[in-house]
C-alpha positions as CSV (number, residue, x, y, z in Angstrom):
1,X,132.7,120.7,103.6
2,X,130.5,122.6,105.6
3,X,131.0,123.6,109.2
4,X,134.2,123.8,111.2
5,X,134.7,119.8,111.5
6,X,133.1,117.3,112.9
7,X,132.4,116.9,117.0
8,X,135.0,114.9,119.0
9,X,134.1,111.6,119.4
10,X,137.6,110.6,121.4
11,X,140.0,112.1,123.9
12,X,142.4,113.1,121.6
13,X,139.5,115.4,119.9
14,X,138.8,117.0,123.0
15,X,142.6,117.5,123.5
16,X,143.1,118.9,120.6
17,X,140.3,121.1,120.8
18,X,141.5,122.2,123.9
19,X,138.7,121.1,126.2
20,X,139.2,120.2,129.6
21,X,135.5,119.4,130.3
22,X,132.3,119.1,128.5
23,X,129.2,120.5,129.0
24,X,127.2,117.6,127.8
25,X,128.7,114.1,126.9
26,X,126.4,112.6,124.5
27,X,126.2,108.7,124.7
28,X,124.1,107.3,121.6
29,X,123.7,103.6,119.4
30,X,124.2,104.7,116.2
31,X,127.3,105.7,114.3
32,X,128.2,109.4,114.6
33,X,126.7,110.6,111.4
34,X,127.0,114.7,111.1
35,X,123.7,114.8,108.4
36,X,120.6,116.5,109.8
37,X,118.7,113.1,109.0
38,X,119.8,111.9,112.0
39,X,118.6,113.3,115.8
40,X,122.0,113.3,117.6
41,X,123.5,116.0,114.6
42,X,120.4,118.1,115.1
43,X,121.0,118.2,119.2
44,X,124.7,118.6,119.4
45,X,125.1,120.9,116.6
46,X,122.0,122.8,118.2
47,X,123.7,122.8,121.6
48,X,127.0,123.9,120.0
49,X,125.1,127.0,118.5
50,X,124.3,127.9,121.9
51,X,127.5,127.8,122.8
52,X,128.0,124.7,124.6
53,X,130.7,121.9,124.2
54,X,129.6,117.8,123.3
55,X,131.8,115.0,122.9
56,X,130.1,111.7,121.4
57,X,130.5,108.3,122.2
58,X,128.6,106.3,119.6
59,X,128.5,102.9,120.0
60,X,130.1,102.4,123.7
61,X,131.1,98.6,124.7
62,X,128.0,98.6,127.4
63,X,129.9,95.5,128.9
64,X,132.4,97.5,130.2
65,X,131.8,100.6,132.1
66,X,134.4,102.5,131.2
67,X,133.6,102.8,127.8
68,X,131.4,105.9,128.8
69,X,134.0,107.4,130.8
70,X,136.1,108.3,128.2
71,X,136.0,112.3,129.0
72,X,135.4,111.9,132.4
73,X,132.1,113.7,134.0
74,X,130.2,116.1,132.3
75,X,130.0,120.0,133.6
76,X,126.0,119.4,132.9
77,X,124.5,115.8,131.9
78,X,125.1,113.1,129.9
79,X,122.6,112.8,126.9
80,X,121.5,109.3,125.9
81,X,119.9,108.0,122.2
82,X,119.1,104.5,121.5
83,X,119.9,106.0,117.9
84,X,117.6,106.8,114.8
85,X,115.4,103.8,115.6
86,X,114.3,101.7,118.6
87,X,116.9,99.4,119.5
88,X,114.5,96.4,119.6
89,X,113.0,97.2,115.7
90,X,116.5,97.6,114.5
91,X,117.7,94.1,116.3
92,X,114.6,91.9,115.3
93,X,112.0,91.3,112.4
94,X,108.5,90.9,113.3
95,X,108.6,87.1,113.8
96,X,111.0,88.3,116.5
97,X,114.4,86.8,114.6
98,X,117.5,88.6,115.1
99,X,118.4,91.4,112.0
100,X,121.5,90.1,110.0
101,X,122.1,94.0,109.1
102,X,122.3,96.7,111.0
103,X,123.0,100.2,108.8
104,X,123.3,102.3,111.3
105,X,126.8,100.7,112.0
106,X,130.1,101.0,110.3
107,X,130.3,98.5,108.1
108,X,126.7,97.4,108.5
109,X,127.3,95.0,111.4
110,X,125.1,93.7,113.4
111,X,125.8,93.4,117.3
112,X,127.5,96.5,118.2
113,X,124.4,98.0,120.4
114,X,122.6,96.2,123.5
115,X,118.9,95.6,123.7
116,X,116.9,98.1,125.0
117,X,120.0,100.1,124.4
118,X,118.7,103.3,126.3
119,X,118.1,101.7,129.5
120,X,121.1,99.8,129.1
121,X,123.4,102.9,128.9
122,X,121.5,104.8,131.5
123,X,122.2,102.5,134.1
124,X,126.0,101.6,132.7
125,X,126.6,105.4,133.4
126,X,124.5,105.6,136.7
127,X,126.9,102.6,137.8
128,X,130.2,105.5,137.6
129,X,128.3,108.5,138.3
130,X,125.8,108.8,141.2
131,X,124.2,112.3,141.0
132,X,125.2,113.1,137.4
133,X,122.2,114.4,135.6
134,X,121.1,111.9,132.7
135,X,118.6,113.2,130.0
136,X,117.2,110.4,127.9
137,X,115.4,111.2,124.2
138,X,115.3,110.0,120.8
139,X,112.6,107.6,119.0
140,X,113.1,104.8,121.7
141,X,112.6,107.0,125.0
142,X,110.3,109.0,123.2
143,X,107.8,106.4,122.4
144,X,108.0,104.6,126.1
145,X,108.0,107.4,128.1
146,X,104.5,106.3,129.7
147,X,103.8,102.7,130.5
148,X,103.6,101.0,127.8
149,X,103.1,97.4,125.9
150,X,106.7,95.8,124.8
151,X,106.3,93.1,122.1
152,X,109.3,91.7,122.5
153,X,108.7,90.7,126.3
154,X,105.4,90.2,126.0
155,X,104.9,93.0,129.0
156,X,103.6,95.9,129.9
157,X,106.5,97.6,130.4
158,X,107.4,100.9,133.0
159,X,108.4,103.8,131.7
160,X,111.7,104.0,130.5
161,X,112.7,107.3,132.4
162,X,112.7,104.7,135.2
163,X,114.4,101.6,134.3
164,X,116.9,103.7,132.1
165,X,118.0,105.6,135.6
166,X,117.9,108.5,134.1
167,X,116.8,112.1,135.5
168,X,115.0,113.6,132.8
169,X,113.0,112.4,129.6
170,X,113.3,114.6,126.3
171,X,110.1,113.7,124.3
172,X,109.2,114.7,120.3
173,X,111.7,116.1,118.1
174,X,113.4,118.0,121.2
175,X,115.2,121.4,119.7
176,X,113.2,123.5,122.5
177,X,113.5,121.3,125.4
178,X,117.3,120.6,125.0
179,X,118.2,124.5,124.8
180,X,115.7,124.9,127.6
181,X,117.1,122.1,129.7
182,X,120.8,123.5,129.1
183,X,119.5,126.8,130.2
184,X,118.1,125.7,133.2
185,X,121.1,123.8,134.4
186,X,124.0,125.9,133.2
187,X,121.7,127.9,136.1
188,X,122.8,125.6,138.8
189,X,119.4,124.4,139.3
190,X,119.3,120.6,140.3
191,X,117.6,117.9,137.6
192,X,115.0,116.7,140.2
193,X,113.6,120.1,140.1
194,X,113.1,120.6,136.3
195,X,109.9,119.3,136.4
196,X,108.0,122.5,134.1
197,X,109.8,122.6,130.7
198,X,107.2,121.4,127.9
199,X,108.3,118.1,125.8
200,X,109.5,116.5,128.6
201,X,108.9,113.6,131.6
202,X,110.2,113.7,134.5
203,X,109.8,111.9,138.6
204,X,108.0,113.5,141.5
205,X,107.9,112.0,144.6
206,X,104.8,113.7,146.3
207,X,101.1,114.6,144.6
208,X,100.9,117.4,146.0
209,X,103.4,118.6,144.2
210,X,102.1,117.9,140.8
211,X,99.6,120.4,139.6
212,X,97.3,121.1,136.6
213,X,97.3,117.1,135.7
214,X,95.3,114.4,134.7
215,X,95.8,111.3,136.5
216,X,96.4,108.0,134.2
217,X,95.3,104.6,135.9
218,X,98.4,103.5,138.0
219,X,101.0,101.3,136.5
220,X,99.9,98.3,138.4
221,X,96.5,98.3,137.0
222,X,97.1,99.4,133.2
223,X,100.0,96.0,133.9
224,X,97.3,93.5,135.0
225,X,93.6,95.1,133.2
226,X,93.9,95.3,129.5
227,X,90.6,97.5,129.3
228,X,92.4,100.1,132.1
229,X,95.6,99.6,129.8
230,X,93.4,100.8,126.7
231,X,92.0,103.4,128.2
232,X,94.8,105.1,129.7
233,X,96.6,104.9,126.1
234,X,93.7,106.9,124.8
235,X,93.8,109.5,127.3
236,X,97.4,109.9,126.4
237,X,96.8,109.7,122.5
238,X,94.4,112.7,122.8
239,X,96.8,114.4,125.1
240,X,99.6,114.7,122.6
241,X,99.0,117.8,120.8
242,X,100.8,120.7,121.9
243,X,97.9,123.5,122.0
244,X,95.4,121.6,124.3
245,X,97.6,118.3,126.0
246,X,97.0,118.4,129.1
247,X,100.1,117.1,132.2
248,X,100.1,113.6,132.3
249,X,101.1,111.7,135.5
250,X,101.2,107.8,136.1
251,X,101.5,106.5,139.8
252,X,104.1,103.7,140.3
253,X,104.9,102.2,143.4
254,X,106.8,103.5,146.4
255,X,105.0,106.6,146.0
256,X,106.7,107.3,142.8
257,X,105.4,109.5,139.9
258,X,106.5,109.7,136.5
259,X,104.8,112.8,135.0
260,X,104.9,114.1,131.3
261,X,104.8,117.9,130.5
262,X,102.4,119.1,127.8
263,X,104.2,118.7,124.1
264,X,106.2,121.7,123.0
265,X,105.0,124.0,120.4
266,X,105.9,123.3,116.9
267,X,108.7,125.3,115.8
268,X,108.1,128.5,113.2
269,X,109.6,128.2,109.8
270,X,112.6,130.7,111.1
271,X,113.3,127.7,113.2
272,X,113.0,125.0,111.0
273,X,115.4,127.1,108.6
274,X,118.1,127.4,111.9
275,X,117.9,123.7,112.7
276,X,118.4,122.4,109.5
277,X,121.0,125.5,108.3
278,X,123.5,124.6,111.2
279,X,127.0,123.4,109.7
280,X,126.7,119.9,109.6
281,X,129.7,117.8,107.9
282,X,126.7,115.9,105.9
283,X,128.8,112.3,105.9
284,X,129.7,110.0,108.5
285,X,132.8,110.3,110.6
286,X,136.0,109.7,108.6
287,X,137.1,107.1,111.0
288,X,134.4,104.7,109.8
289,X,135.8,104.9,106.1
290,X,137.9,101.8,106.9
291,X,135.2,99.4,108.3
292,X,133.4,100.5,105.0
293,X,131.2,103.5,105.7
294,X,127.7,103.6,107.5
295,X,125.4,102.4,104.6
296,X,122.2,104.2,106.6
297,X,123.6,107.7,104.7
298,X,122.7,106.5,101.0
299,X,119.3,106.4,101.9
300,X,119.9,110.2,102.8
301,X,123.2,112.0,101.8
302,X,121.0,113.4,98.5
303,X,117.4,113.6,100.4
304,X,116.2,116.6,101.8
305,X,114.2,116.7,104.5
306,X,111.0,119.5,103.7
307,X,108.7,119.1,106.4
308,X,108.0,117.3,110.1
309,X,104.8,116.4,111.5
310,X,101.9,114.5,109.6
311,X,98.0,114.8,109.9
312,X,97.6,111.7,108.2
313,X,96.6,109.4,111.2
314,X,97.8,106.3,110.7
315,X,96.8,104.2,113.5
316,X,100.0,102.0,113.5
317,X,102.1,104.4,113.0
318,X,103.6,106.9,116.5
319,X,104.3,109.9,113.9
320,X,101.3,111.2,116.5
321,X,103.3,110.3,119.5
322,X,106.6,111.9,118.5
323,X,106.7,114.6,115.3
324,X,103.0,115.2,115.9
325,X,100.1,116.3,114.0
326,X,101.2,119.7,113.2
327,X,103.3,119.8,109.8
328,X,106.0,122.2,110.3
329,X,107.8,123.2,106.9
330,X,111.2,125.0,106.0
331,X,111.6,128.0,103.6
332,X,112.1,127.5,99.9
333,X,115.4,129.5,100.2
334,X,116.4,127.2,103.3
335,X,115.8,123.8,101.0
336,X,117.3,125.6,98.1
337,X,120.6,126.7,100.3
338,X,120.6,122.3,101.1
339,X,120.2,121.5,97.3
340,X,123.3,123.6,96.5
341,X,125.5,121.8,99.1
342,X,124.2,118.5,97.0
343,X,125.7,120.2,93.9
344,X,129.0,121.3,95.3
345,X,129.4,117.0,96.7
346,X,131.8,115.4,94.4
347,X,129.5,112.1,94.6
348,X,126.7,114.3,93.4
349,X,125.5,112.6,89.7
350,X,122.4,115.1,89.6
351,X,119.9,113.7,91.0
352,X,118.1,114.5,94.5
353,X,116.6,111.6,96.1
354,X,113.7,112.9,97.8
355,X,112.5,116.4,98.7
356,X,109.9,115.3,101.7
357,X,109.5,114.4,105.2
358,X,106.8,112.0,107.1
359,X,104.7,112.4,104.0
360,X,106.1,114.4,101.1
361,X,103.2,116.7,100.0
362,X,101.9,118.0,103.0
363,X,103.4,121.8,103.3
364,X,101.2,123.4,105.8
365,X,99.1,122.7,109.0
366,X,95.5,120.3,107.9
367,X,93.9,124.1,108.6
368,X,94.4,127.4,109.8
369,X,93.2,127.0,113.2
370,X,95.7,124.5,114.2
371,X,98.7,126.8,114.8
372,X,96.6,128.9,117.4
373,X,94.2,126.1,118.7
374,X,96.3,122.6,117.8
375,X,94.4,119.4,115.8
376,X,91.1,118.1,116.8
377,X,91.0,115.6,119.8
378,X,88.8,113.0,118.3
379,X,88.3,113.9,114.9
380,X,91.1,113.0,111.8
381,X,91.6,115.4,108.9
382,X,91.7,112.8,106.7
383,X,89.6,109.7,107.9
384,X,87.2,108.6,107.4
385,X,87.5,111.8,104.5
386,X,88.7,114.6,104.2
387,X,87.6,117.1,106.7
388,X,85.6,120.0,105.3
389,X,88.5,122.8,106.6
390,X,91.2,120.8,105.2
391,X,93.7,122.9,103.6
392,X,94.3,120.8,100.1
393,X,97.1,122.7,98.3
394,X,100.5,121.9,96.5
395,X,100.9,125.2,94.7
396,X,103.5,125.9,97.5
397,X,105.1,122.7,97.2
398,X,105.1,122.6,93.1
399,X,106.7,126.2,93.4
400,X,109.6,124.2,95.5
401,X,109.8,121.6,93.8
402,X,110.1,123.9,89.9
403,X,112.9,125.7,91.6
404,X,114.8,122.5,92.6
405,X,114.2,121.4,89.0
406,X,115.5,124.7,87.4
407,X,119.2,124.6,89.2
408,X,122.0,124.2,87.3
409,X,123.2,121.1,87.4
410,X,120.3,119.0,88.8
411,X,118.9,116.2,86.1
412,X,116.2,114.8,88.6
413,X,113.9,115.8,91.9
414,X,112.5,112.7,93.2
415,X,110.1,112.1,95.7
416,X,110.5,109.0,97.5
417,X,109.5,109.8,101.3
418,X,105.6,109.1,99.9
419,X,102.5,110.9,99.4
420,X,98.8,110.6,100.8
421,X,97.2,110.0,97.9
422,X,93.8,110.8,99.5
423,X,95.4,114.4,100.3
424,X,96.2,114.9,96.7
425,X,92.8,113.9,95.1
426,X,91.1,116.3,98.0
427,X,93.1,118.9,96.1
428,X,91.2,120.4,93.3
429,X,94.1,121.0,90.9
430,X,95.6,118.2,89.2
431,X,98.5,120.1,88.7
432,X,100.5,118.6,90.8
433,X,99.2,114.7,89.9
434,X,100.5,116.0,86.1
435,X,103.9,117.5,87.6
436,X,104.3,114.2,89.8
437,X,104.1,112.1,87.0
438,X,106.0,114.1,84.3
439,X,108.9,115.4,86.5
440,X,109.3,113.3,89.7
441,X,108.3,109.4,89.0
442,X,110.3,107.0,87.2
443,X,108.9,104.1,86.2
444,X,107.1,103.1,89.0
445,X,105.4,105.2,92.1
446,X,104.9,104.1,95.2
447,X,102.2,104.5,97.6
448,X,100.6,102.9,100.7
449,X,97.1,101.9,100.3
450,X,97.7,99.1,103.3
451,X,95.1,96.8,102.7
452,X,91.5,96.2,100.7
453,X,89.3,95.7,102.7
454,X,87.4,98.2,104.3
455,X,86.7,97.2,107.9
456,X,90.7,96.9,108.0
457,X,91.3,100.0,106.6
458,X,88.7,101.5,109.2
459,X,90.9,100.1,112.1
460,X,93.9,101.4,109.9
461,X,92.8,104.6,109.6
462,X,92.9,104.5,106.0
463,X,90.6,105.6,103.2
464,X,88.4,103.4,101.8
465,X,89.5,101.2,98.8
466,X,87.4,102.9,96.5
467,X,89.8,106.1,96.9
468,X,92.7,104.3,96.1
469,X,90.7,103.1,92.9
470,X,90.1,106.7,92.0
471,X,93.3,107.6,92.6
472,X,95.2,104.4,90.7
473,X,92.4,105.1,87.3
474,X,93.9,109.1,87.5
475,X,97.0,108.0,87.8
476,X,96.9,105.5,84.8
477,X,94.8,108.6,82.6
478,X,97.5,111.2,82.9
479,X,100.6,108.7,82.4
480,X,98.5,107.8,78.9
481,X,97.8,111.9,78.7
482,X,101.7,112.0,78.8
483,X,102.5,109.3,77.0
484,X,104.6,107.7,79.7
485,X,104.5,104.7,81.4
486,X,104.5,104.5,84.4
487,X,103.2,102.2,87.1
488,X,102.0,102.0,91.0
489,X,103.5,100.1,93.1
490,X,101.3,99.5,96.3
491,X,102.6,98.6,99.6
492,X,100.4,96.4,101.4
493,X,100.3,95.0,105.2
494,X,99.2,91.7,106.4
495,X,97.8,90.6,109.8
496,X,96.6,94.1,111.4
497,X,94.5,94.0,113.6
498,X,90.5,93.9,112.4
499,X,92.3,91.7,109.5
500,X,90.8,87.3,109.3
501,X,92.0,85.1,107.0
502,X,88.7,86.1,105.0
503,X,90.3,89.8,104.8
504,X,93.2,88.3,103.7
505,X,91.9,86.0,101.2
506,X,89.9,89.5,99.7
507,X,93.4,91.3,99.2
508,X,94.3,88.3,97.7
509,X,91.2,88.7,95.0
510,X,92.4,92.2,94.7
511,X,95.9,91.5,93.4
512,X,94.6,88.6,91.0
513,X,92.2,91.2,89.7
514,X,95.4,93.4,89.0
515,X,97.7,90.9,87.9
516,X,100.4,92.1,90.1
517,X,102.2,90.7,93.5
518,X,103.8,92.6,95.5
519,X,108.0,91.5,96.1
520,X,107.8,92.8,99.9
521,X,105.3,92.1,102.3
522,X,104.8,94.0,105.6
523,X,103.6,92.1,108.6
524,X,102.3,94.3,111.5
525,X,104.9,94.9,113.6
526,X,103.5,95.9,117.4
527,X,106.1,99.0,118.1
528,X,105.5,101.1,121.2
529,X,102.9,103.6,121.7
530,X,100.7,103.3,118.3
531,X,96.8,102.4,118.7
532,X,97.2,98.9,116.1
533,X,99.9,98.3,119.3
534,X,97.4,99.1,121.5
535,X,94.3,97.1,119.5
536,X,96.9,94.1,119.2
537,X,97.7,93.9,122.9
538,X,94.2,94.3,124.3
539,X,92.0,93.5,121.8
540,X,90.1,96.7,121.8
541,X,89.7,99.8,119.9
542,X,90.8,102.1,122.3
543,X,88.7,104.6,120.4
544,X,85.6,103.2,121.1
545,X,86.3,100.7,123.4
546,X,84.8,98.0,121.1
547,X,86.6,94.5,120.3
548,X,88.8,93.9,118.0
549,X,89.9,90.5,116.1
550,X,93.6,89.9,116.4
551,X,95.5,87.4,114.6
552,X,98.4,85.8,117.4
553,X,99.2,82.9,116.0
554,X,102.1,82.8,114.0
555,X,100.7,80.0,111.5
556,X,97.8,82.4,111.1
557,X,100.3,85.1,110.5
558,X,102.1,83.3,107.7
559,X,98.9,82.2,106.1
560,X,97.8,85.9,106.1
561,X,101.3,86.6,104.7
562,X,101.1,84.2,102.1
563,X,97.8,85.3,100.7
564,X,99.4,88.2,99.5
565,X,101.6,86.4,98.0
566,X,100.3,83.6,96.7
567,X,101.7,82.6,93.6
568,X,105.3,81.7,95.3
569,X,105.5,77.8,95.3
570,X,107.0,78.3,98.7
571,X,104.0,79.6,99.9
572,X,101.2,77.3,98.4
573,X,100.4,74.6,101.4
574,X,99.9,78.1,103.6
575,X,97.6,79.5,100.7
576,X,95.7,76.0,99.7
577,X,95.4,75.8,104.2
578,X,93.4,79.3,104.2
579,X,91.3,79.0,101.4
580,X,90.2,75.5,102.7
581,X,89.4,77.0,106.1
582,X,87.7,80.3,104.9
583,X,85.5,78.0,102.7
584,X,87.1,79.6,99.5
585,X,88.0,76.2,97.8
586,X,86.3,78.0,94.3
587,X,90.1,79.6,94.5
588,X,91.5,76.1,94.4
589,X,91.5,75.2,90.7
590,X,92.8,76.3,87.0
591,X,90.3,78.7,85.9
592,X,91.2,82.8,85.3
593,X,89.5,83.7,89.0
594,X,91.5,80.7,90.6
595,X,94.4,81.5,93.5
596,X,96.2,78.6,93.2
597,X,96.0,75.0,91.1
598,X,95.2,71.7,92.5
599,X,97.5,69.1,93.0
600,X,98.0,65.3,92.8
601,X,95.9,64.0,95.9
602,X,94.4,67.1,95.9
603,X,90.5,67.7,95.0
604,X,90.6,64.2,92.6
605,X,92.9,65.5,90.0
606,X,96.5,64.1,89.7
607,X,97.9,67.2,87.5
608,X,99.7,69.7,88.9
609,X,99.4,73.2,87.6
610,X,102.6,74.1,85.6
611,X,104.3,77.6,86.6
612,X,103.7,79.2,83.3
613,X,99.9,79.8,83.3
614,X,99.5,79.5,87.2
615,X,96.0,80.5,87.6
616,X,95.4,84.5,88.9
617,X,98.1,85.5,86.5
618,X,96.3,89.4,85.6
619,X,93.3,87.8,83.8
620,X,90.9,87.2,86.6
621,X,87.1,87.5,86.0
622,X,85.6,85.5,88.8
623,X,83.8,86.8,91.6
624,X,83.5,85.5,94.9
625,X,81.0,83.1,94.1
626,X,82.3,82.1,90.8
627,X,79.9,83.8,88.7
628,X,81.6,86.0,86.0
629,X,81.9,90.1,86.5
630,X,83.5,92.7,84.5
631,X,86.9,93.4,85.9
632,X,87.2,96.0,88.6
633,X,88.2,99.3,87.1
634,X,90.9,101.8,88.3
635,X,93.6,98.5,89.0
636,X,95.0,98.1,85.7
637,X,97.9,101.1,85.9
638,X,99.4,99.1,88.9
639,X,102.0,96.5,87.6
């Protein structure tokens, strides 16, 4: 193994190591996994580089206070993670029903974190240590550090830097504001006055003292006005790149203000190569071996992580919020240094999961400009299309991914993190569409075209169907070209916002049309700080302001749900319910176009449609007003 051993996670580790006192104590939810997929390796081993000493407490008993006082006070702070996700989204589905697995835990149980989990360990440590400096990060503080709207409560929420009790807020990915943070208190200055070091959020108690800022609505209002709520999310959203963001601050009561630094700057490729070169253990702590392992590191242990950042836009998705917009990509020689560790792991069976990141083919910046002047405020590089300075090139990552091919000892490169199919067909080449499907697909691919319908894809974000059409026909020609075959496999999403039951009954159409249901269905899940969170909550587009229809009900919800998957005999009253209320009863019947069949004391007809030659089974010719049409083209490769 890598490294010089893994980082004490008990007294007898620091004993042994001869420690008498840490610099930093680093409390987090997740199992101590030493892989550079998760965020609490990356910090520690970063701080360790520097020279500084962490013990980790994963998984603390937060009913009892001394589980976080295990090494006694920290020389600097105490560092608190949720963990790789936000507590709440690991704990609960969308309908809001507790998780039965949680695989960021030894042995994949569920239970072993608290809700909310970083404010609960802030304050369990504030309750033994009064002035110790706390600095909060990871996915959950990162994505709450403003107010924000919390699904699970039903509330607009504070930020967490104040509920957690905690002194500082580490924002983003966080390599530069750690080191920079460490710095300034191995200095002796105090945490309250740390209030300048980019990617981070911090409390001042007087406005005067806050300079160069824009001022958000104050909590109060954005918690009571919807509208002000909106519009102070969108002032955030277009302060989040790290070029032009301007200083944030939110007025809270008692004269309290929580105020968030401009975003740091992404880091160089030299970086990128340091961060991810460190000498992680790549595994899970041996202890956990006997409880059965951490199953989160399969998904992992033969990935390699590429690139950060994605210009893809997605409105319900917070890449913008945390990674950013700015792609930030490591050195072939740094990948290839990881894929050789892969080779030398005696689980290795020659094949590499995933060479990727947020989205798997984007290697470089949308354009040139961004690295000196940062992404557009109000304009996408991809949506509505591609801009006209978008940088559309894989020869880079095609050169990365032959290399990965060509090592001794590797059978298979797949690429499983995703790819913006849009991004590839604004790419001249097909090259890399005749590479993907030769090399780096088996059997199926999968890709994201969310929905059908275009005024939900608008609110998405998301091309327009006919892209994912163009792209699904290409796809089919060069699997024939290559005499493979090979199939899509879309992923779909029910019940964003913009989305009625007739949207729903349309991406129904759409998957008669190809003969194909998807196994999994997405729901829209409301997580913090995304604008569909911020459309679901208010109602509004926060772009323009404009209203937006928002399904609440959960029986809508499930009918939208079942639409998409509507041949399931569990689902048919929930199907038959929406095509009788959209006035789509021409889908009720036995005919090629036909959703569902009728049943006895149903429609007149006492015979019930037998499972074999359900109607909608691929063969579809109907169109929405029961004329026949030729079939749609560019839907038959999916299967």
């Amino acid at each position: 193994m890598p490294g010089q051993g893994f980082l004490p996670i008990c007294r007898e580790d620091m004993e042994k190591r001869g420690i008498r006192q840490f610099d930093f104590v680093y409390v987090i939810g997740d199992a101590y996994v030493d892989h550079p997929s998760f965020g609490h390796a990356i910090i520690s081993r970063l701080l360790e580089a520097y020279g500084y000493t962490v013990g980790i407490i994963s998984q603390p008993d937060w009913r009892q206070k001394e589980s976080v006082a295990i090494y006694g006070e920290p020389r600097l702070a105490f560092l608190v993670s949720a963990g790789n996700m936000d507590s709440m989204v690991n704990h609960y589905s969308v309908s809001k029903r507790r998780r039965e697995k949680d695989s960021f835990t030894p042995g994949g149980v569920m239970g072993r974190r608290p809700d909310y989990a970083t404010v609960v360990y802030g304050n369990l440590i504030r309750q033994t240590y009064k002035k110790t400096p706390i600095l909060i990060g990871g996915v959950e503080a990162s994505l709450r550090r403003l107010a924000h709207y919390d699904y699970w409560s039903g509330k607009v929420k504070r930020s967490i830097l104040l509920d957690s009790g905690a002194d500082i807020l580490m924002y983003g990915m966080g390599e530069r504001s750690m080191i920079q943070l460490a710095e300034a208190l191995d200095s002796g200055l105090a945490a309250e006055d740390i209030t300048f070091v980019e990617g981070t959020v911090c409390k001042v108690r007087r406005k005067e003292d806050i300079y160069d800022a824009v001022f958000l609505p104050p909590y109060a209002s954005v918690r009571e006005d919807r509208e002000c709520y909106a519009k102070s999310f969108y002032t955030q959203y277009c302060n989040a790149d790290p070029f032009h963001g301007k200083r944030l601050a939110e007025e809270y009561p008692n004269q309290v203000y929580v105020v968030q630094n401009p975003p740091s700057k992404p880091l160089s490729q030299q970086e990128m190569d340091d961060v991810y070169g460190l000498p992680y253990q790549r595994a899970y702590h041996p202890s956990y071996e006997a409880q059965g392992g951490v199953p989160a590191i399969s998904e992992v242990k033969f990935s390699i992580t590429s690139n950060r950042g994605c210009f893809g836009g997605c409105s319900f998705c917070a890449l913008t919020f945390h990674q950013g917009r700015i792609v930030q990509s490591r050195s072939h020689a740094s990948i290839l240094k990881e894929a050789k560790l892969l080779l030398e792991d005696a689980d290795f069976k020659g094949y590499i999961h995933d060479v990727g990141g947020p989205t798997a083919n984007f290697r470089y910046p949308a354009c040139e400009k961004q690295l000196q002047a940062g992404a557009c405020v109000q304009k996408q590089c991809l949506f509505p299309k591609p801009c006209q300075n978008l940088r559309a090139d894989h020869k880079d990552y095609l050169e990365l991914l032959r290399k990965l091919r060509s090592l001794p000892g590797v059978r298979k490169v797949f690429i499983r993190s995703g790819i913006r199919f849009d991004y590839l067909l604004a790419d001249a080449d097909r090259t890399f569409l005749r590479e993907l499907c030769e090399y780096h697909v088996s059997g199926q691919l999968k890709v994201a075209p969310e929905h059908i319908s275009d005024k939900v894809l608008h609110y998405m974000g998301k091309p327009r169907a006919e892209v994912y059409e163009r792209f699904a026909e290409e796809y089919r020609k060069m699997n024939e070209t290559l005499g493979k075959k090979q199939y899509l496999v879309p992923y779909l999403m029910s019940s964003h916002p913009g989305s009625t039951l007739r949207e729903a009954v349309e991406l129904a159409e759409f998957l008669r049309d190809l003969g194909y249901m998807p196994q999994q269905v997405q729901d829209f899940y409301p997580t913090p700080s995304t604008i569909s969170t911020c459309m679901y909550y208010t109602g509004l587009d926060p772009r323009t302001m404009k209203k937006v229809y928002v399904a609440h009900n959960p029986h809508e919800k499930a009918m939208q749900r079942a639409l998409i998957q509507y041949r399931e005999e569990r689902n048919y009253e929930l199907v038959k319910e929406a095509l009788v209320k959209t006035g789509r009863t021409d889908l009720i019947g036995f005919g090629a176009g036909c959703l569902i069949a009728p049943r006895k004391g149903a429609g007149g007809t006492a015979r019930k449609g037998k499972k074999g030659d359900l109607p909608g089974k691929g063969k579809g010719d109907v169109s929405r007003k029961g004329k026949k049409s030729p079939r749609r083209r560019g839907r038959g490769s999916v299967k």
